[in-house]
C-alpha positions, 0 to 999 in steps of 0.5 A: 435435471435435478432429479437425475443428478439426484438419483446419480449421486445418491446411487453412488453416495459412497464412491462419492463420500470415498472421493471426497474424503481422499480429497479432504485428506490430501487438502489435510495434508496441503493446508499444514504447509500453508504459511502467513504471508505478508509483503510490504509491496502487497499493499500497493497499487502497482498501477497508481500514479503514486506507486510508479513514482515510487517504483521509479525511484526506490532504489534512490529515495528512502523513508517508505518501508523502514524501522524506527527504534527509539532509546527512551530513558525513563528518568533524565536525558540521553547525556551520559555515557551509560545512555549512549553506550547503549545507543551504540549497541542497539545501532549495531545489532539493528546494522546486522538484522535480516533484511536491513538496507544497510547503507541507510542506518541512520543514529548518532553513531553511524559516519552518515550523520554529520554537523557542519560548522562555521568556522574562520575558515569557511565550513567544518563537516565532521561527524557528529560521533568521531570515529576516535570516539567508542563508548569506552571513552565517551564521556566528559567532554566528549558528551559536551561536545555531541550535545553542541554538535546535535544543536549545531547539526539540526538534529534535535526532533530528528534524531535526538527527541525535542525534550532530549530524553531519547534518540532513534536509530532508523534504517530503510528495508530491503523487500528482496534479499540481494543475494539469494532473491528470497522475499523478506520474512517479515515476521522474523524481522518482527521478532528480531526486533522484539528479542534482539532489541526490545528485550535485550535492552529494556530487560531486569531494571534497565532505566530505558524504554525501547519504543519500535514502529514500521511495517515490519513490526506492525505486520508482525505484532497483527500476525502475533496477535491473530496467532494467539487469538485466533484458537480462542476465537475459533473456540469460542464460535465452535462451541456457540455454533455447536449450542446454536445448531443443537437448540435448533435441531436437538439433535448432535448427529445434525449438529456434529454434521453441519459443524463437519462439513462446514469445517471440511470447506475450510480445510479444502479451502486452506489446501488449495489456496496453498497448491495455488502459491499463495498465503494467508495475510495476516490481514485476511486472517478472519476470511476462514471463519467467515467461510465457517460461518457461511457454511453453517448457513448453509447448513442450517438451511439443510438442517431445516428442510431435513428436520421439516421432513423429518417432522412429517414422518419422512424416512430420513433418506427420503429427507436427506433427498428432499432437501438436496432436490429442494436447495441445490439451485436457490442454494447454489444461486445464493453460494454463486452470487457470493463468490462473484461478489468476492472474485470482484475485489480482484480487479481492485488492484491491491495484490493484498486485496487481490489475494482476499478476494481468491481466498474468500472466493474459493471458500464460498464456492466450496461450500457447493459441495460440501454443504449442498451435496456433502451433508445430505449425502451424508444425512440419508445414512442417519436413524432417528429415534421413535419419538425424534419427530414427535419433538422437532415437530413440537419444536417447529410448531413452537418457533412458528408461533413466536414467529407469527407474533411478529406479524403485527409488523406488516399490518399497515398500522405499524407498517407505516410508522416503522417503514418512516423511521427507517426511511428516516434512519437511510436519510441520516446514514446517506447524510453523515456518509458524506464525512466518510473518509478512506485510510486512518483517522488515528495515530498508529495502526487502526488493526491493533488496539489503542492500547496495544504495545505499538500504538503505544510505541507510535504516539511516544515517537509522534510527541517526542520527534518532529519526524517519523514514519510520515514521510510523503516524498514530492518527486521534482524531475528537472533537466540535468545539472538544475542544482547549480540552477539557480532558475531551478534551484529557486523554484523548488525553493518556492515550492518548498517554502509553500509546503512548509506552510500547508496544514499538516506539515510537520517539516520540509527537507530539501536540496534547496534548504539545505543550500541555504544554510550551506551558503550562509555558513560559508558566510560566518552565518549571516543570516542575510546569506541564508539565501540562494546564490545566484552564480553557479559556481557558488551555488555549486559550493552550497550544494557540494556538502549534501551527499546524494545518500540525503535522497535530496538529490542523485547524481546528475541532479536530474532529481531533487526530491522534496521530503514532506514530513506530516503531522501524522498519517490520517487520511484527512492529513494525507488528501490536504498535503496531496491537494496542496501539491495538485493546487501548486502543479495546476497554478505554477506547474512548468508546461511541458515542452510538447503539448496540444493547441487546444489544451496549453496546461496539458500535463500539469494536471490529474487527470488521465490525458495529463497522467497518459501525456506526462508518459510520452516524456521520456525523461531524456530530452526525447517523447515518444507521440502516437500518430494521433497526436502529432495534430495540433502538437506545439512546442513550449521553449522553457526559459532554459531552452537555447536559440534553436534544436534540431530534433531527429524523427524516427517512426517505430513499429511497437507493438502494444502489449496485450492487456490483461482482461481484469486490468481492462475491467479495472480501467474501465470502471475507475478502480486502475489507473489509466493504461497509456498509448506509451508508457514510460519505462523506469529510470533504471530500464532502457525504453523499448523504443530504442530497439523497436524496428525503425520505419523512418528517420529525418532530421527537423530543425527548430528556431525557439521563438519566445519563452513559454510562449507555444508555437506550432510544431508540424512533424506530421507535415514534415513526415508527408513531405518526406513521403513517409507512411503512419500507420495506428500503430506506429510510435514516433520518437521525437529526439533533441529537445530540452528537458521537461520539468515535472512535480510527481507525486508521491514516495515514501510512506506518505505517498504508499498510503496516499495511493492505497487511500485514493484506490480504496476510494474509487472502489 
């Protein structure tokens, strides 16, 4: 079989170089449109427990994708007019950028910062910065009175630093552009932030210093970055591949060969990956060199067999055949087993990883062609000097007898000591790998140097504020109106304070204290008030100045978030802070109202029948159940529940959707999240089973017996009395029943990390 694909290719070598050249020239052609392309949501794990609680309250949570711009001065504080002017200035420019949410701009400017005051007639809320209030007149007793009104509003270390020297303007990002749905460019966001900003206001001698984070920035300083090094980069392993290669072979034709096709490979590669609609992360930039760098591998491989040849006087077509003949299927088997390996990554469900894993993957397997059938086609048209065999025969003859020298190791005098130390050395590598962690370790972005402008930028924000980018939001998913709980209200309290105290925990923010403070500054500040009220009607009054823009709370109080500010992003922080919240869900978590005789806490942990039994809940007082487990099924009446409910049962032919192979894989060997008999759909979508075909319909009622306390609950019983058919594929919808109250983890950018951290891991 070898050999007549050898006698075929090398009988047509020039229609078959004439069609390989064509094909470089238009992949020449689809590699100049290639683009860096880089997406906040990339990075994410859509199907990660995390994730979904994100993508289920993106549009009402914030803090996971946003831009931090902080006003430093370099001498003395933030209290003067020239300093708060320009603050004014950076919140408006910031207000316009592309791509910001701009209902979330946060400074002391914007009319969303406000101060609530005692006064004798209960409580002022005003902005911090009247609109009567422009630069022009901010001065005098103006300052004197923003300076009271930040200490009074808690806003030092939020957003005014703790040492008064500088302030921030935060605004959250929007992925997709509302208008014409483009995806944010968020390379020209980074340089916005540069030109727009930084150098607007830190330009000439201004006494201020502009410190910016976020993703966007981050990415865009990578993507500089790798702009401006790559070419040195690149030049630098071109000309010590082209050194390399020559001081292997001496001779240029091979050198410039191997170095051709090679780099053939690569313009192929960024061809095609550019028909197939995608880009080039930032994050992946180093795959094309790594591609080059198995090529000239593989080339080297040629290189020897053809000069081996060569040395024993073999024509150079026969030469060029030999190795072809000799390294096709070892070379293949080599260049096949690689590009497996990377197609693995696939099933990582990362979008970013994803990416790399078809990037990496098409520029290995081009490698087939253009290193193991390319080159030597190419090599059987080359002529050697007279005395070229004469040399590289000298050359080899040399190479062979240094490697001889290195045969002392596999006499078992040596062999055995060194085989220990190894030993040795796999034993203390197996040891200290047990204090591996997955994520960041320092502050920052771990893909920019230490010294890098943002990292620079990173640890200011981090000393001076007692906020950041750190934001791990803990989603509480409570019955409606649980504000003006007080049962409610009092456990999210508990839960916060709980939080508050874990390693980690820079600050807690919740509806809850905020409350607090509310109802003791409706009572002149007595500290003796800073406590929950237990009458609705007072709680009602706490709760009424909190605007649902906080992101502590939606409309109908169906959610109250806890925000989790940590001290910083390291993976060490991260799994403390997400344990503590696992522990208290496990310990003190509300059971669900349906669950399973045989397992009372069903629900309240991580693992896949708690993650896949939360899913039944659809959030509205009503779960869809598969037939299965309609067995054992109990209801657990929470203390808010009344003396008895009438549930309607409806069975519901949904059809399963067909599963995708990669995410069936993925599920199976740990690295995707489970995939449930009933998922739940998102708060802002209608759940398909409300239009799923109806098979039957009764009405149950039921009497509530004591409070947590399970009680059985025969629907299946029910369902044969009336004479009604299950089938496996029928879905039951269980309506009337009282709210569940559940703890999900995580939004913002700490939960976003946290779910990438847990992936990585597993995989």
């Amino acid at each position: 079989m070898i050999k007549l694909l050898e006698v075929v290719l090398f009988r047509a070598r020039i229609p078959v170089l004439v069609t390989l050249g064509i094909v470089t020239v238009v992949m020449g052609y689809f590699a100049t449109h290639l683009r860096m392309d880089a997406g906040f949501f990339k990075q994410f794990p859509s199907e990660h427990e995390y994730i979904k609680t994100f993508f289920d309250y993106q549009d009402r949570l914030f803090g996971a994708n946003r831009v931090i711009v902080v006003l430093r001065q370099k001498d003395g504080d933030i209290w003067n007019q020239q300093f708060l002017g320009t603050l004014k200035g950076i919140s408006d420019d910031i207000f316009y950028l592309p791509g910001i949410d701009r209902r979330t701009v946060t400074s002391l400017w914007t009319p969303n910062t406000r101060v609530l005051e005692i006064t004798e007639d209960g409580i002022s809320a005003r902005d911090v910065i009247p609109g009567r209030i422009t630069p022009e007149t901010m001065k005098g007793d103006a300052i004197t009175q923003l300076r009271n009104d930040v200490i009074k509003g808690n806003l030092v270390g939020r957003l005014v630093s703790n040492d008064f020297t500088a302030s921030l303007v935060v605004a959250d990002l929007l992925e997709y552009d509302a208008k014409t749905g483009e995806r944010l460019n968020y390379f020209d966001l980074g340089a916005k932030l540069e030109e727009n900003i930084r150098h607007k206001y830190e330009q000439g001698d201004a006494p201020y210093e502009v410190h910016i984070i976020g993703f966007a920035k981050m990415i865009s300083d990578i993507a500089a970055g790798g702009i401006e090094s790559a070419p040195l980069f690149f030049g630098a392993a071109f000309i010590l591949t082209v050194l390399a290669l020559y001081l292997y072979c001496f001779s240029w034709k091979l050198t410039w060969l191997t170095v051709l096709c090679s780099a053939t490979s690569v313009v192929w590669q960024f061809g095609l990956i550019t028909v197939l609609g995608y880009g080039l992360d930032p994050l992946a930039i180093l795959v094309p060199f790594l591609v080059f760098a198995i090529g000239t591998s593989h080339g080297v491989q040629q290189l020897n067999m053809i000069t081996a040849e060569l040395s024993h006087g073999t024509a150079p077509e026969e030469a060029a055949r030999s190795s072809f003949r000799g390294l096709l299927i070892p070379g293949s088997l080599s260049l096949v087993t690689a590009v497996v390996g990377f197609a693995a990554l696939y099933i990582v469900p990362i979008p970013q990883i994803q990416e790399l894993a078809v990037t990496a993957s098409i520029g290995t397997g081009l490698k087939i062609v253009s290193n193991l059938v390319m080159l030597p086609l190419i090599a059987s048209y080359f002529t050697y000097a007279d005395t070229y065999a004469a040399l590289i025969k000298r050359v080899r003859d040399t190479r062979l007898a240094i490697i001889k020298q290195l045969g002392v190791f596999a006499v078992p005098a040596v062999a055995y000591p060194v085989s220990a130390l190894f030993f040795g050395l796999f034993v203390f590598a197996v040891i200290e790998s047990q204090n591996r962690h997955v994520g960041d370790l320092h502050p920052g972005a771990p893909e920019l140097r230490p010294d890098a402008r943002y990292n620079y930028d990173a640890n200011i924000i981090s000393a001076k504020f007692s906020i950041g980018l750190d934001l791990l939001t803990v989603v509480t998913e409570t019955p409606p109106q649980a504000c003006v709980n007080y049962q409610h209200m009092n456990y999210v309290n508990e839960f916060s304070y709980y939080m508050q105290n874990q390693d980690g925990v820079r600050s807690v923010v919740s509806a809850a204290f905020t409350a607090k403070q509310v109802n003791a500054g409706w009572n002149e500040g007595n500290l003796k008030f800073r406590a929950l009220p237990r009458n609705s009607d007072a709680l009602s009054q706490s709760i009424g100045p909190i605007p649902t823009s906080s992101g502590l709370l939606d409309y109908d109080c169906t959610m109250l978030p806890v925000q989790v500010f940590t001290t910083d992003a390291k993976a060490t922080t991260l799994i403390s802070v997400v344990s503590a919240v696992k522990t208290w869900r496990a310990q003190r978590g509300i059971v669900p109202v349906l669950g399973q005789k045989d397992d009372k806490l069903l629900g309240l942990g991580d693992s896949t029948p708690d993650i896949c039994w939360i899913e039944r809940d659809q959030r509205d007082g009503s779960w869809v159940l598969t037939p299965s487990d309609l067995s054992g099924l109990v209801f657990t009446p929470p203390d808010w529940a009344k003396a008895s409910y009438t549930l309607t049962v409806t069975g519901l032919k949904a059809p399963s959707a067909p599963s995708d192979i990669n995410n069936v894989i993925a599920e199976l060997i740990g690295l995707k999240g489970p995939h449930c008999p009933v998922d739940r759909p998102q708060r802002s979508v209608q759940s398909p089973y409300k239009t799923a075909p109806e098979l039957f319909s009764f009405t149950l009622p039921v009497t509530v017996g004591k409070a947590g306390e399970p009680q059985a609950l025969d629907i299946l019983g029910a369902i044969k009395e009336k004479g009604f058919k299950l089938e496996e594929d029928t879905k039951i919808h269980v309506e009337g029943l009282p709210y569940s109250f559940h703890i999900r983890l995580a939004s913002g950018g700490g939960g976003v990390t946290a779910a990438v951290n847990e992936t990585i891991h597993v995989s």
